[in-house]
N, C-alpha and C positions, 0 to 999 in steps of 0.2 A: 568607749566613753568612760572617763573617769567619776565618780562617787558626785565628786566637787563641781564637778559640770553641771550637774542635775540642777534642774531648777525646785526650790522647794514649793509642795504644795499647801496652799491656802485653803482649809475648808470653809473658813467663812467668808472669804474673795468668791469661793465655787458659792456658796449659796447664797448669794446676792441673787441670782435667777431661781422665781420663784417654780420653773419647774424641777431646779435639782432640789429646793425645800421638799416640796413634794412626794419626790421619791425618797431622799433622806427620812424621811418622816415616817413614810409609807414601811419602808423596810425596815428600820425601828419597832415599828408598831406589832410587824407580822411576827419579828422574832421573839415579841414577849419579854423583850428583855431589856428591865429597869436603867440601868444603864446606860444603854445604848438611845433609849429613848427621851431619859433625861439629856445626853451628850446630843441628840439632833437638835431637841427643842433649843440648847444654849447656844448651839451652831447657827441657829434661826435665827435667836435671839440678837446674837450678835449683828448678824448680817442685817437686821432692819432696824438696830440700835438698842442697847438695853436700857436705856431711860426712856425712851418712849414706850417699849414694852412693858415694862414695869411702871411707868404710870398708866396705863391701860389693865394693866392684872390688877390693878390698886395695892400694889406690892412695891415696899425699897428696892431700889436699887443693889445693895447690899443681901437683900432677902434674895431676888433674883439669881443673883450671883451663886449666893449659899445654895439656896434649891438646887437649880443646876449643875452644880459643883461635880466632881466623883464622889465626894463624898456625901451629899446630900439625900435628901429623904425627902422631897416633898408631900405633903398632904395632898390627897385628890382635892379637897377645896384649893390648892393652889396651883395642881399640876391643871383643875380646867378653868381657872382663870387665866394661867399664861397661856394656855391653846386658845383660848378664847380673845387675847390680847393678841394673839399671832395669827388669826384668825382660821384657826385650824379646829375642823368637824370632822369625828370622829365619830364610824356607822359602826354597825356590829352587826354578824351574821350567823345563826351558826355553822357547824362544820356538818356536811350530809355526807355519809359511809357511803 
């Protein structure tokens, strides 16, 4: 099969199904890494529209954008307003030896 054949992949086609959100999220989360976590939630974001996200964070559209950016830096005030517009609950446990 040639390169050109391939069909390209959509991450935010795939996370229209709220269980690959889920796991997206999930593995984000475990890896602690900024990043990757901000790149899930904009993946989410995408897939269940960023204007209605971001009218639910009480956030621009623009902002959203930014925030989740690679380049951005969200504040935890905004990084649990958009989990909270996505409606995503975050536990915490700790680590036992």
């Amino acid at each position: 099969m040639k390169i050109s054949e391939l069909e390209t992949f959509d991450s935010v086609e795939a996370a229209a199904d709220p269980l690959v959100q889920e796991e997206l999220i999930n593995m984000a989360w475990e890896d602690g890494d900024i990043p990757a976590l901000t790149h899930a939630l904009s993946v989410i974001a995408k897939a269940r529209g960023m204007t209605d996200v971001a009218g639910k964070a009480g956030i621009t559209r623009p902002a959203l954008y930014k925030a989740l950016s690679p380049t951005g830096n969200p504040s935890l005030s905004s990084l649990i307003g958009i989990m909270k517009a996505l409606d995503i609950k975050a536990s915490f446990s700790t680590r036992h030896v």
